[in-house]
C-alpha positions as CSV (number, residue, x, y, z in Angstrom):
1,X,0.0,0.0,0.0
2,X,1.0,3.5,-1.0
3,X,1.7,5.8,2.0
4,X,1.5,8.8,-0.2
5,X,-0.5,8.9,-3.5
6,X,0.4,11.7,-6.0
7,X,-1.8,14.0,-8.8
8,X,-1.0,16.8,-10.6
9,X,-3.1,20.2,-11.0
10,X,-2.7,23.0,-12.8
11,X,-1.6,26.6,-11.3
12,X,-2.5,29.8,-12.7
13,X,0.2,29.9,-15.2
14,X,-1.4,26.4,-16.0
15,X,1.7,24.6,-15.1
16,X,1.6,21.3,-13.0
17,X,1.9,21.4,-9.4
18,X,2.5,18.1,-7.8
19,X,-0.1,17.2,-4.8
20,X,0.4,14.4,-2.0
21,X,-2.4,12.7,-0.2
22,X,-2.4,9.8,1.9
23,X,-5.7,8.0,0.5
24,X,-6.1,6.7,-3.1
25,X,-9.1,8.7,-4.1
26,X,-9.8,13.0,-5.3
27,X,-12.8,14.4,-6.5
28,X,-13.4,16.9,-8.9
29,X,-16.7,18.6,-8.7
30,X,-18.3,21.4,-10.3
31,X,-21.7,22.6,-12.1
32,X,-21.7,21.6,-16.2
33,X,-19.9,23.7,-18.1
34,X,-17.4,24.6,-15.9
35,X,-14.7,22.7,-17.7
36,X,-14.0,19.7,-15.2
37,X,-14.0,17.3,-17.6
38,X,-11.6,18.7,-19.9
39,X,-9.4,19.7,-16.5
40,X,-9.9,15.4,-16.5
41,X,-8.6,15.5,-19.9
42,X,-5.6,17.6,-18.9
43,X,-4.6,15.9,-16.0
44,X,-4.2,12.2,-18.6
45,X,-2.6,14.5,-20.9
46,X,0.8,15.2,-18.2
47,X,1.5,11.9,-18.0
48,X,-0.5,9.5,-20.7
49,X,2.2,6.7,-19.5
50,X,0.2,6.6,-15.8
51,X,-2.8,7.7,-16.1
52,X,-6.1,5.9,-17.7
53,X,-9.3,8.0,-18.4
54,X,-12.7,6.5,-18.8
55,X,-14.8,9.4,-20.8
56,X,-18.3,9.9,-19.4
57,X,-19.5,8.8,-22.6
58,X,-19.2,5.2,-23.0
59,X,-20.9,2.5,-24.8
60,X,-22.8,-0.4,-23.1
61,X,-23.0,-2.7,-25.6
62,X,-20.8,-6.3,-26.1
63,X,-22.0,-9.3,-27.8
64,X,-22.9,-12.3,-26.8
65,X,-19.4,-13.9,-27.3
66,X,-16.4,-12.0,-26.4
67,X,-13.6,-12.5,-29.5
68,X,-10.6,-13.3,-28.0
69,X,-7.3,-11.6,-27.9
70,X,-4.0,-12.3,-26.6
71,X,-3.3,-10.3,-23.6
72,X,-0.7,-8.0,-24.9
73,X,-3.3,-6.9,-27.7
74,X,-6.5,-6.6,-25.4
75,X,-4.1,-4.4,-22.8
76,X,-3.4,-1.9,-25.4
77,X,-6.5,-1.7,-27.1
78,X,-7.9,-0.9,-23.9
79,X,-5.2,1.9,-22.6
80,X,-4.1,2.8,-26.3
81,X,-7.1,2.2,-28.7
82,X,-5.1,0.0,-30.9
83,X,-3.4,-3.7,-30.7
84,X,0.1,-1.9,-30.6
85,X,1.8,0.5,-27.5
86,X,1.0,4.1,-28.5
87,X,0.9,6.3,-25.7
88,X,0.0,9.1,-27.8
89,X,-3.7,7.5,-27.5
90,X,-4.4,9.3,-30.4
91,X,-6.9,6.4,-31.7
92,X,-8.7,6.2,-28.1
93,X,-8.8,9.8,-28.6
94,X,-9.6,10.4,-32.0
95,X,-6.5,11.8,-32.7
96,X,-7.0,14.8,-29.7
97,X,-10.1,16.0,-31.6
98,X,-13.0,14.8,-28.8
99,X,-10.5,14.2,-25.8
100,X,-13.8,14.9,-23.9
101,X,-16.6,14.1,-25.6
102,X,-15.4,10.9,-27.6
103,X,-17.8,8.0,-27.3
104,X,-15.7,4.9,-25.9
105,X,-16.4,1.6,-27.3
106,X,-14.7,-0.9,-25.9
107,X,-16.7,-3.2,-23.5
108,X,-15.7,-6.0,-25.7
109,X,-11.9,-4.7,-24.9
110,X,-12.1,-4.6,-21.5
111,X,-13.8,-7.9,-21.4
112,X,-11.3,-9.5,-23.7
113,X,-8.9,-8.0,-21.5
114,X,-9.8,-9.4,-18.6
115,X,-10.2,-12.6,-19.9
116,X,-6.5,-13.4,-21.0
117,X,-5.3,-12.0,-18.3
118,X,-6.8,-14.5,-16.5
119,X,-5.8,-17.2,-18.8
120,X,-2.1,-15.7,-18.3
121,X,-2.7,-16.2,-14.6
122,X,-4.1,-19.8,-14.8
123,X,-0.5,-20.6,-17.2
124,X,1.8,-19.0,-15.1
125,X,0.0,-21.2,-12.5
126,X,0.1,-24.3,-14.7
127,X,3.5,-23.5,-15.8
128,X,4.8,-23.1,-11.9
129,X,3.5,-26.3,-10.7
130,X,4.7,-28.7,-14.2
131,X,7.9,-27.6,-12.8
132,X,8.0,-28.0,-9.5
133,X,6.4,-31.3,-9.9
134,X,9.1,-32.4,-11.8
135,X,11.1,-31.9,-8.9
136,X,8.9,-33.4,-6.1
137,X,8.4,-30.4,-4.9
138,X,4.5,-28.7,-3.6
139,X,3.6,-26.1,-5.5
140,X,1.2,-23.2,-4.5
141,X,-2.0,-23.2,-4.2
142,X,-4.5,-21.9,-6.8
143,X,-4.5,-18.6,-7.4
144,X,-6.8,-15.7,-7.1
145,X,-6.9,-14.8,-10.3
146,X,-8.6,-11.1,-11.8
147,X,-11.9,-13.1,-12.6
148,X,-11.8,-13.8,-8.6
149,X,-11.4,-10.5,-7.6
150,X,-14.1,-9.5,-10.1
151,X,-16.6,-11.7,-8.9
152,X,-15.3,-10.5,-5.2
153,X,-16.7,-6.8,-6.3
154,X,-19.8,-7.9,-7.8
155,X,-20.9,-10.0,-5.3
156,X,-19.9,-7.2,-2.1
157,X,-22.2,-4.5,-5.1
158,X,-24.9,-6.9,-6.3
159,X,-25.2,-9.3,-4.0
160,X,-28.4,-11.1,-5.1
161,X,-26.9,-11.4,-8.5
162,X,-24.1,-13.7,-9.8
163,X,-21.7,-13.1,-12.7
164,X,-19.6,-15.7,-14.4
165,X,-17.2,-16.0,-17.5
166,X,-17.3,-19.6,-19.5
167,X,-16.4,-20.4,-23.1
168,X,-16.0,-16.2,-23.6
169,X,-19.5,-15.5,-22.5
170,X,-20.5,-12.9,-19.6
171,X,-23.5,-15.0,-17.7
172,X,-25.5,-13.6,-15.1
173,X,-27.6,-15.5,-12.4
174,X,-30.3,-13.7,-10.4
175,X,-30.6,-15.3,-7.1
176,X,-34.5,-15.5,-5.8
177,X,-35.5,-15.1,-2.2
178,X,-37.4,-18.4,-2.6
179,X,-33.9,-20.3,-3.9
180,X,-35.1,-20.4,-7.4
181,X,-32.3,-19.1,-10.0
182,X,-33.0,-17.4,-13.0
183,X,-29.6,-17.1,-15.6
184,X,-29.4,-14.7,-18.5
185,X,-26.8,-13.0,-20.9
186,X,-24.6,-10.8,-19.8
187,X,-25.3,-8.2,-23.0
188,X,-29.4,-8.5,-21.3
189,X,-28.3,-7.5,-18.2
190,X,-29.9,-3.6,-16.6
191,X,-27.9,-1.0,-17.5
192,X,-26.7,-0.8,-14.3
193,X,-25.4,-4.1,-14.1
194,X,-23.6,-3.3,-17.5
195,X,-22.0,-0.3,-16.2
196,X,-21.1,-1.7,-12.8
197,X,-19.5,-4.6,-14.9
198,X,-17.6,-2.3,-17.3
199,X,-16.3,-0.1,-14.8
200,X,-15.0,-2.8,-12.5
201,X,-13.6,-4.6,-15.5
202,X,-12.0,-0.9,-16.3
203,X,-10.3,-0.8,-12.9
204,X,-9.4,-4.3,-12.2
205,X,-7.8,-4.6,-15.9
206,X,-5.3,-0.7,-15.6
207,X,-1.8,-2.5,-14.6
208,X,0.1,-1.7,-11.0
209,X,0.4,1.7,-10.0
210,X,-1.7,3.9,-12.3
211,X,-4.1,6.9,-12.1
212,X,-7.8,6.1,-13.2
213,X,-10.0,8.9,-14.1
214,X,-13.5,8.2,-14.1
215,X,-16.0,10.8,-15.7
216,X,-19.4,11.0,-14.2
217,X,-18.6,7.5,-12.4
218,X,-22.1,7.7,-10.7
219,X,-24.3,7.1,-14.7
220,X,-26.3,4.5,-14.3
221,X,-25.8,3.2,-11.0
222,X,-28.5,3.3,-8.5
223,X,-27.6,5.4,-5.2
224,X,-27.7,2.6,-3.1
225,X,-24.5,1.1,-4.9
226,X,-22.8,4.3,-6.5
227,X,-20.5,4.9,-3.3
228,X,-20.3,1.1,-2.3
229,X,-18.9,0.1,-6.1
230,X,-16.1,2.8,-6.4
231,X,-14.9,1.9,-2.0
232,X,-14.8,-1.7,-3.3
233,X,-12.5,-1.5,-6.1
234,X,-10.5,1.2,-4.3
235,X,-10.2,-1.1,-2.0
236,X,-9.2,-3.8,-4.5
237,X,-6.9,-1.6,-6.2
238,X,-5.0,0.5,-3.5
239,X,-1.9,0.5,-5.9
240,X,-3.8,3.2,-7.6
241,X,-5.2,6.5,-7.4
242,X,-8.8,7.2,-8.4
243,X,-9.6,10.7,-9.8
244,X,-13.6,11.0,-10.0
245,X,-15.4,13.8,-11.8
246,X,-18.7,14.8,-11.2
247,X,-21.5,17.2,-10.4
248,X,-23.0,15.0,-8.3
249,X,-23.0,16.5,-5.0
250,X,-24.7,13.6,-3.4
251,X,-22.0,11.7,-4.8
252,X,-18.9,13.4,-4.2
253,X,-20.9,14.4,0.2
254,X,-21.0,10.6,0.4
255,X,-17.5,9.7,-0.6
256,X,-16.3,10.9,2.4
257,X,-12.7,10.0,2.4
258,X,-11.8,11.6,-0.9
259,X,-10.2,14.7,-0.9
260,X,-12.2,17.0,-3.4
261,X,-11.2,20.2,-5.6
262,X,-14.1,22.4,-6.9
263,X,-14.3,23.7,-10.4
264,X,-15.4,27.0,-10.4
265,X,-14.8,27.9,-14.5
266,X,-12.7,27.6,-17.2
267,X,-11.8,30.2,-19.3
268,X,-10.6,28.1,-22.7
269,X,-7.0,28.4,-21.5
270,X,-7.0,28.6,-17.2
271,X,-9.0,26.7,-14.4
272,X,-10.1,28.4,-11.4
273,X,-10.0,25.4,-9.1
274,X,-9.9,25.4,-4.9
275,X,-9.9,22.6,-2.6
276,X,-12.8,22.6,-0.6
277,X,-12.0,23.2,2.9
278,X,-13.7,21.4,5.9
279,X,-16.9,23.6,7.3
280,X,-19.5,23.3,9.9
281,X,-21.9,23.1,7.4
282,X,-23.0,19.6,6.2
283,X,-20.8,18.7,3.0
284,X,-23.6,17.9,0.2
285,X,-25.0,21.6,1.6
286,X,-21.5,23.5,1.2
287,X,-20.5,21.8,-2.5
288,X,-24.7,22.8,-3.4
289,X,-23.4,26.7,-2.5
290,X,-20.5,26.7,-3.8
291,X,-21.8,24.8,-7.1
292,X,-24.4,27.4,-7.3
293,X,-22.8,30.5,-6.9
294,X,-25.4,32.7,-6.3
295,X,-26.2,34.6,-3.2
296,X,-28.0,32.5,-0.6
297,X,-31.0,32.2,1.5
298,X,-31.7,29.9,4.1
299,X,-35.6,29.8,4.6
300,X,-37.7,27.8,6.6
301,X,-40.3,24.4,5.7
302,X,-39.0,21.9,3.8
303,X,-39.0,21.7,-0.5
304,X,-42.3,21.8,-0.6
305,X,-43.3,23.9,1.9
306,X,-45.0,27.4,1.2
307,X,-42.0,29.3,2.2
308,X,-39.7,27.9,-0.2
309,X,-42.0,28.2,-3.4
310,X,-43.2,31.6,-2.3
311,X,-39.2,33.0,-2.3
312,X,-38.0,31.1,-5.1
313,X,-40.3,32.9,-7.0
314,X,-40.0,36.3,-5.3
315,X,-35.6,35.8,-4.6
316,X,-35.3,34.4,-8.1
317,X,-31.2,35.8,-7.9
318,X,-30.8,33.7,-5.1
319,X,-30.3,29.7,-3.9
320,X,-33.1,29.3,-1.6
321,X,-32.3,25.9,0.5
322,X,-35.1,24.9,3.2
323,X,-33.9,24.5,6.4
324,X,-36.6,23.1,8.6
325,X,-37.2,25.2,11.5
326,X,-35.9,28.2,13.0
327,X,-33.0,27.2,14.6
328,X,-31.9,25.8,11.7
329,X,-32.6,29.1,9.3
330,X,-30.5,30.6,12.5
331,X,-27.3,27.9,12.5
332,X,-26.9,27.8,8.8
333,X,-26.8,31.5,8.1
334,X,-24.2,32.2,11.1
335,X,-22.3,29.6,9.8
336,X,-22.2,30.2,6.5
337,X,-21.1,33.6,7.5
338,X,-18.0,32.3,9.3
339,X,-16.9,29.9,6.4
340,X,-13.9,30.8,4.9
341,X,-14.4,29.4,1.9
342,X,-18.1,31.3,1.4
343,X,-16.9,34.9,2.4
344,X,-17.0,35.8,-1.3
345,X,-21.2,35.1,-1.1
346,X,-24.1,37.0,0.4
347,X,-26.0,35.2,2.5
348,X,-29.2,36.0,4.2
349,X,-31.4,34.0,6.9
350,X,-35.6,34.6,6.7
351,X,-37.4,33.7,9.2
352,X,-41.1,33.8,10.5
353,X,-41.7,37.0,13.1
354,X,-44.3,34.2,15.3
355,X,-43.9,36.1,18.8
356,X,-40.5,37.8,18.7
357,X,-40.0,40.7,20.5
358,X,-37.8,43.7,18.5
359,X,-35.2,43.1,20.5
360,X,-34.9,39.7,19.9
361,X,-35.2,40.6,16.0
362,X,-32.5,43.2,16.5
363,X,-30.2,40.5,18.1
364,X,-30.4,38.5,15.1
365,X,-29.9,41.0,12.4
366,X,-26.4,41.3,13.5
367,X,-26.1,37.9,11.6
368,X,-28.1,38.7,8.5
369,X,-31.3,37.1,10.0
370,X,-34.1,38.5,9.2
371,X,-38.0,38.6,9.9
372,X,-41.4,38.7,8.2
373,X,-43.4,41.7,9.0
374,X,-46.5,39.1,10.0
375,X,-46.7,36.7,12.2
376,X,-45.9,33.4,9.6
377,X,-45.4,32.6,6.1
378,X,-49.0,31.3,5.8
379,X,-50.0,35.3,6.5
380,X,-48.4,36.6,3.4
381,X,-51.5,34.5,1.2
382,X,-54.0,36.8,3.5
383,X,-52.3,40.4,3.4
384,X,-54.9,43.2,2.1
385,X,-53.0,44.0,-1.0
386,X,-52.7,40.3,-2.3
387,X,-56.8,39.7,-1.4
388,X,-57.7,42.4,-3.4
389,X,-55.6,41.2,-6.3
390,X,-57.2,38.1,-5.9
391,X,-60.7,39.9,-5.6
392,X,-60.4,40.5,-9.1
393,X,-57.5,38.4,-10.9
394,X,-58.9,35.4,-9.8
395,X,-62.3,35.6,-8.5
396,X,-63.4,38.2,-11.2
397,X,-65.6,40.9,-8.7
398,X,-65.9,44.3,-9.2
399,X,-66.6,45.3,-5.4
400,X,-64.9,44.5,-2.2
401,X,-67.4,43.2,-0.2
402,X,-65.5,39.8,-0.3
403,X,-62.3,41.6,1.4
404,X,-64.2,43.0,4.1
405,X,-66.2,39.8,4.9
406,X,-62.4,38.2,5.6
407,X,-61.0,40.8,7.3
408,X,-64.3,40.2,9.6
409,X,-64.1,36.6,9.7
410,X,-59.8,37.2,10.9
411,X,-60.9,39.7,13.2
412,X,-63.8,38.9,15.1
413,X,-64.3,35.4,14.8
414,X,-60.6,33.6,15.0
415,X,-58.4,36.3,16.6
416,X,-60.5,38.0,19.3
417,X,-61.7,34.5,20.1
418,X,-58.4,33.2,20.0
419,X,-56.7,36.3,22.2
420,X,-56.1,34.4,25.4
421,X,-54.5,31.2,23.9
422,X,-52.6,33.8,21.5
423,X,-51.0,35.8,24.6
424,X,-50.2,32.6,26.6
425,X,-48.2,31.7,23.5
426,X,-46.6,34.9,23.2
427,X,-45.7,34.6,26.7
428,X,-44.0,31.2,26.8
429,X,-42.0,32.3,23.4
430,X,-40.6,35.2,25.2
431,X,-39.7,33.5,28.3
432,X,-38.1,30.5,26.5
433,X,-35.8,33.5,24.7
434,X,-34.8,35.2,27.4
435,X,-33.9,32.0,29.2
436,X,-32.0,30.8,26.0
437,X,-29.7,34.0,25.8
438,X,-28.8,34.2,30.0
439,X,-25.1,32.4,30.4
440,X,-24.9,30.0,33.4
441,X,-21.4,29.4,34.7
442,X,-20.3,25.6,34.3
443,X,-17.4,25.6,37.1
444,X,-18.7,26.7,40.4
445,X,-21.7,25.7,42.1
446,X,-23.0,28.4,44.4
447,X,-22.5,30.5,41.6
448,X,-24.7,28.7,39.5
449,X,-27.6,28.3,42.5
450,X,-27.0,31.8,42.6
451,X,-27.9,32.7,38.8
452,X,-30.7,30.2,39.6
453,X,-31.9,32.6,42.0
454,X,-30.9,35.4,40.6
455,X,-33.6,34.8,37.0
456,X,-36.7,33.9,39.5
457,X,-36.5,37.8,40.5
458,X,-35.1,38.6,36.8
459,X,-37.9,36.7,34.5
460,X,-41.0,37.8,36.0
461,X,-43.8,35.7,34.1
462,X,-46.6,38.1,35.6
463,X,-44.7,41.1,34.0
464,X,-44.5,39.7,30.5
465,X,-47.9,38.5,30.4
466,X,-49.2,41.9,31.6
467,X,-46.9,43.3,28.6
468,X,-48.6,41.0,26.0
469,X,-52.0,41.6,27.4
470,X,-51.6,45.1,26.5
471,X,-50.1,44.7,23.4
472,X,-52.9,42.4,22.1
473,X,-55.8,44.6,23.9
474,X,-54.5,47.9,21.6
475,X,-54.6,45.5,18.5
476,X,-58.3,44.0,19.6
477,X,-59.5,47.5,20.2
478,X,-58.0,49.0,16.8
479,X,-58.9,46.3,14.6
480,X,-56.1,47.0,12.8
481,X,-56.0,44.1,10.1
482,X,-52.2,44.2,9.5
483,X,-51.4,44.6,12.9
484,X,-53.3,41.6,13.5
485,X,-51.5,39.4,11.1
486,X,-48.2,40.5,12.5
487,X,-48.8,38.6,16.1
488,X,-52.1,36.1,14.9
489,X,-50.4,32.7,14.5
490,X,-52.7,30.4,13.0
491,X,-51.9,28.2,10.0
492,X,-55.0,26.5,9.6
493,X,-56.2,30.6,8.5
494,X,-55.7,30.7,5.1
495,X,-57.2,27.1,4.9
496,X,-60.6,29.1,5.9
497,X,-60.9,31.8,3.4
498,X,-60.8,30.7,-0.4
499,X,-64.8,30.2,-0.4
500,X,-65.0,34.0,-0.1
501,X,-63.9,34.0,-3.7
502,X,-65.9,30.9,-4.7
503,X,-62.8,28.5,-4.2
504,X,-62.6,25.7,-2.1
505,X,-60.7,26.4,0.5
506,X,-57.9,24.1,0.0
507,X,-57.1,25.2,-3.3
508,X,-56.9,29.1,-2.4
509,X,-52.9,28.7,-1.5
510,X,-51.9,26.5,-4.1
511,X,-53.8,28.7,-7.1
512,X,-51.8,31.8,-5.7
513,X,-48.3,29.5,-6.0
514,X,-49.5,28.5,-10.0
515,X,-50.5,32.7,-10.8
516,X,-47.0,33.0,-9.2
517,X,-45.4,31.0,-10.8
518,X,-46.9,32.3,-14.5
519,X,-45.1,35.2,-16.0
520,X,-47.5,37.8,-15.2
521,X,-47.0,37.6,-11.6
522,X,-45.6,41.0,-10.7
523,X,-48.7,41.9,-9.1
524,X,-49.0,39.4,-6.9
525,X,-45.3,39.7,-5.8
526,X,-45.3,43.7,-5.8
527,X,-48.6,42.9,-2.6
528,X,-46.4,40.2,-0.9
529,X,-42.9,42.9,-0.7
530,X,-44.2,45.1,1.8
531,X,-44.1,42.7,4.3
532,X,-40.5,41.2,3.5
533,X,-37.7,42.4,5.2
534,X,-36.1,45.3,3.3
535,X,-33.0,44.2,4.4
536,X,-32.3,41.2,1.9
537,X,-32.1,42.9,-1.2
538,X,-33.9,41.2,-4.6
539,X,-31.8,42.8,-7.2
């Protein structure tokens, strides 16, 4: 086993520079177009002696019978593209003119490969014991030969399935729960099992001490397998170093051993590469940002969620990613703040205003975390502007007596009925805050009965309820409707109100994400703004 593996990247004068790295595998990621495969390309063309690129385009098609070559032959038409030693690879490559986008055809090669070099193994073994037979002597045992280690791989990938090689045909076996076994040709096999076959054939076949390149080694293969088949034959073939490229961040956030570059363009002549440092972030999340590029917003709800359809339409310039809850929206953005790596990127955190006082919403700015100007998401869909838009986009009426009759419905029957529960909740939200921002000392334990003490005189529950009783009785007594949907935390509200416009009521949200979603949707975005924090800028 190596101790040190080596690769070779380009610098800015697009020179090599010579890298070390103590485990046999490196991935290049990046977003399409942003010339990681021809960086792939580059890398093979340093050193074509040691280093053996699979393209991402490659054939899956062999016959039924494999035609037989002698090794010699098969090894260079696999690493060459022709029966003789060339390390110009100019017939693999078609002459230099598609180092990148050449379609590879040579399952047959690979498999014809493999093949006599296990027929060269099984001599060599035939050969050894003839001789030391003739001597009395014991010879070894059998060998493990490269169909061995093959089968090893498949088995530890697929292992319901088994592969074998007689009379040059690939046979596979499907093994049923119930003990029954069905056989078929290798060439009928899924594409998946043709790929997985190919590539392992690829990397068991490269002699001692090479670097494999594998473009977009996650095509075809199912996720359950994609990681398990490349730790296998790294594991097989730890003599080597495996260079993957991909935009597969899934891929590359699973693979967690490898050491990974990112690809962030390529100009025709330079690449402006990094290595992608460790972060507090979770990895798939921090090669998604840095893969987009854009300036980012951490929202709350989950893909699907209101919140995250409602800003990807209004934040179009930025990567909205879902965070969950709260605490997450609040993590995420701080963090992302103190990555190295993502200074160069704006990054905002929106989150819902539910009971918050201003000063806690003040605390929190200081990060770039930022409020609604209503109570939840769910109360943008029934701000005045966006009802009367509906009023006559969608529901077709000339007067606003439907408006009013909501407003109404908010006021007097849900939130003044609702008032009590609402201030208990209000009450409970602040106290949990101000608990969660007063430090306790860890070391010394009459100080901490002390601090103990000290928040029973400090947090005084009748005091803040009193507070919040005020604050809701001014709202009550104003009927003020968007004062009201700044505190009113309700979901189930805007589940109540589309039969005012002769909707059913669970359609009303999802008919303002379609309109929203349509090209003419300035208006209903232009009623949302008002309530979005003018701090996170849109252009």
């Amino acid at each position: 086993m190596h101790e040190n593996y080596e690769y070779k990247l380009p610098n800015k004068n697009n020179l090599p520079d010579t890298y070390k790295i103590n485990n046999n595998s490196l991935i290049i990621i990046g977003a399409n177009g942003s010339g990681k495969s021809k960086l792939g390309a580059w890398i093979e063309q340093k050193d074509m002696e040691n280093v053996h690129r699979v393209s991402a385009q490659r054939s899956l098609k062999f016959s039924e019978f494999i035609q037989l070559k002698s090794y010699e032959q098969a090894e260079n038409l696999l690493l060459y593209g022709e029966t003789k030693k060339d390390i110009s690879k100019k017939s693999r490559w078609n002459f230099g003119k598609n180092m990148t986008t050449q379609l590879l055809s040579d399952y047959e090669d690979v498999l014809a490969a493999l093949i006599a070099q296990k027929n060269n193994e099984n001599d060599a073994f035939i050969k050894d014991c003839r001789e030391k037979e003739a001597f009395n002597q014991s010879h070894n045992n059998v060998p493990v030969t490269i169909i061995d280690k093959l089968q090893n791989v498949w088995h530890n990938v697929f292992p319901q399935r088994d592969i074998s090689f007689d009379d040059a045909k690939v046979t596979a076996t499907l093994k049923k729960p119930d003990g029954i076994k069905f056989s078929y040709k290798g060439f009928e096999m899924s594409d998946g099992e043709r790929v997985g076959l190919y590539l392992i054939a690829q990397c068991l076949c490269v002699p001692e001490n090479k670097t494999i390149i594998i473009d977009e080694p996650e095509i075809h293969l199912h996720r359950s397998i994609m990681n398990k088949i490349w730790s296998e034959l790294e594991k097989e073939r730890q003599d080597c170093f495996f260079i993957y490229i991909t935009h597969d961040t899934q891929f590359a956030a699973n693979h967690k051993q490898a050491k990974k570059i990112w690809v962030k363009s390529y100009d025709g002549n330079n690449w402006d590469w990094a290595e992608v440092e460790e972060s507090n972030l979770p990895e798939q999340l921090l090669l998604d940002i840095l893969g987009n590029r854009k300036k980012v917003l951490f929202v709350e709800g989950d893909a699907n969620s209101y919140d995250t359809k409602l800003y990807r339409e209004i934040y179009k310039d930025y990567y909205v990613i879902p965070c969950g809850g709260c605490s997450t929206v609040i993590t995420q953005t701080k963090t992302m703040k103190n990555t190295p790596q993502l200074h160069e990127l704006e990054c905002y955190g929106l989150i819902d205003r539910d009971y918050r006082s201003e000063a806690e919403l003040i605390a929190y700015k200081a990060n770039n975390i930022f409020s609604l100007n209503v109570a939840e998401v769910e109360n943008l869909f029934l701000v005045e502007e966006l009802l009367k838009i509906v009023n006559i986009k969608i529901a077709a009426k000339q007067d606003e007596t439907s408006i009013e009759e909501i407003k109404k419905y908010i006021i007097e029957d849900r939130f003044s009925k609702e008032v009590h529960k609402q201030i208990l909740e209000a009450t409970v939200f602040e106290l949990k805050y101000q608990l969660s921002i007063i430090e306790i000392p860890k070391n010394d334990e009459n100080t901490i009965k002390q601090k103990l003490a000290d928040l029973q005189k400090d947090i005084d529950f009748d005091k803040i309820k009193s507070e919040q009783e005020k604050k809701f009785a001014a709202i009550i007594a104003n009927k003020n409707y968007q004062k009201i949907l700044s505190v009113f935390n309700r979901k189930d509200l805007i589940k109540s109100i589309g039969n005012y416009f002769g909707l059913k009521n669970t359609e009303y949200c999802d008919l303002i994400i379609r309109h929203l979603q349509n090209e003419n949707s300035q208006d209903i975005i232009n009623a949302i703004i008002p309530y979005l924090p003018t701090e996170i800028p849109r252009e």
